[in-house]
N, C-alpha and C positions, 0 to 999 in steps of 0.2 A: 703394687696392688695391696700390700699391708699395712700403707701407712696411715693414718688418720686423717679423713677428707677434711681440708680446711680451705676457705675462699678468705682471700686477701690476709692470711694470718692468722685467723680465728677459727678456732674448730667449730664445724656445724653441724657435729654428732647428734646434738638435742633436735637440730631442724630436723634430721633425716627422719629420728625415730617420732616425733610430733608430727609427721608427713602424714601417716596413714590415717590421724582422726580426723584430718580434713575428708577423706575419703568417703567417711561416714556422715553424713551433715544429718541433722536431728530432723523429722518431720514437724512441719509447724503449721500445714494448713491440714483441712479438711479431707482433700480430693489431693494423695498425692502423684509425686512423677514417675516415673518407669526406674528411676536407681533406687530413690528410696523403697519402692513396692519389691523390687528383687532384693533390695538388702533386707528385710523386715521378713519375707519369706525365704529367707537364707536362714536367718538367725532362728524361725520359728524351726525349718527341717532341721538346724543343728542341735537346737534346744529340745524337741521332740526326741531324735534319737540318743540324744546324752541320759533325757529324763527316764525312758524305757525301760533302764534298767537300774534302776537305783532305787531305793523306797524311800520314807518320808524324811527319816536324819541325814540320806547322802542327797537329797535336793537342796540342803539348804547349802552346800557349795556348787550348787548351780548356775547363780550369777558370776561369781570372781572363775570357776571353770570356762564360761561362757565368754567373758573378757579376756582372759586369757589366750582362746582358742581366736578369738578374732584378732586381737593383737599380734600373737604368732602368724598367722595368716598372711595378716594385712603387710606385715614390716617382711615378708619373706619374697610378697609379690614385686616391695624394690630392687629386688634381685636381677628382676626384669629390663629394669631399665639401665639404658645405656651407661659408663661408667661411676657408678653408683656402687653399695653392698648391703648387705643384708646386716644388721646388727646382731640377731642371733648369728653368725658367725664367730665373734668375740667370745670371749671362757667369761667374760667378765657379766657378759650379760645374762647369758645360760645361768650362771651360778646364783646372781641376781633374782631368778627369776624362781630356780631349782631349791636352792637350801629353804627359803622360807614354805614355798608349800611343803617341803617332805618338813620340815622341823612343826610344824602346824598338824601334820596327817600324827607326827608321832607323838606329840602331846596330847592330839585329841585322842589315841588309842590308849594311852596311858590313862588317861582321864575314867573313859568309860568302861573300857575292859583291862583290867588291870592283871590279869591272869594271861 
């Protein structure tokens, strides 16, 4: 169960974790369907209680916060399926995903408040 899923010899790590933006498909008409209207009011109650509490310099990481949250999310609910894994499971992706925000959060602290 820890080895790296591969079909006919080729790893298909990228397909796994590229799975979940199929999930999300863009609205493009007027009047949309019952997935997109629950995704879109998923994303507003996330984006709502994320925004609550933060004031005007911490919103503006509220998009790549927002992608993030739905990324994690999304690639956790492959979990689900039958012999399948979750990619956050891996050190390699955590860290991936871990050093850059905090090296970002600590630059911008340095930046601004330098005390």
């Amino acid at each position: 169960s820890f080895a790296a899923p591969s079909m006919m010899g080729l790893p298909i790590v990228v397909l796994i974790v590229m799975f979940p933006s199929i999930l999300f498909p863009t609205p493009s008409r007027l009047i949309n369907n019952r997935l997109i209207s629950i995704q879109q009011w998923l994303i507003q109650l996330t984006s709502k209680q994320m925004l609550a509490i933060h004031n005007q310099k911490g919103r503006t990481w509220a998009l790549m916060l927002m992608s993030l949250i739905l990324f994690i999310g999304s690639t956790n609910l492959l979990g689900l399926l039958p012999h399948s894994f979750t990619p956050t499971t891996q050190l390699s992706m955590n860290l991936g995903m871990a050093i850059p925000l905090w090296a970002g959060t600590v630059i911008t602290g340095f930046r601004y408040k330098t005390k």
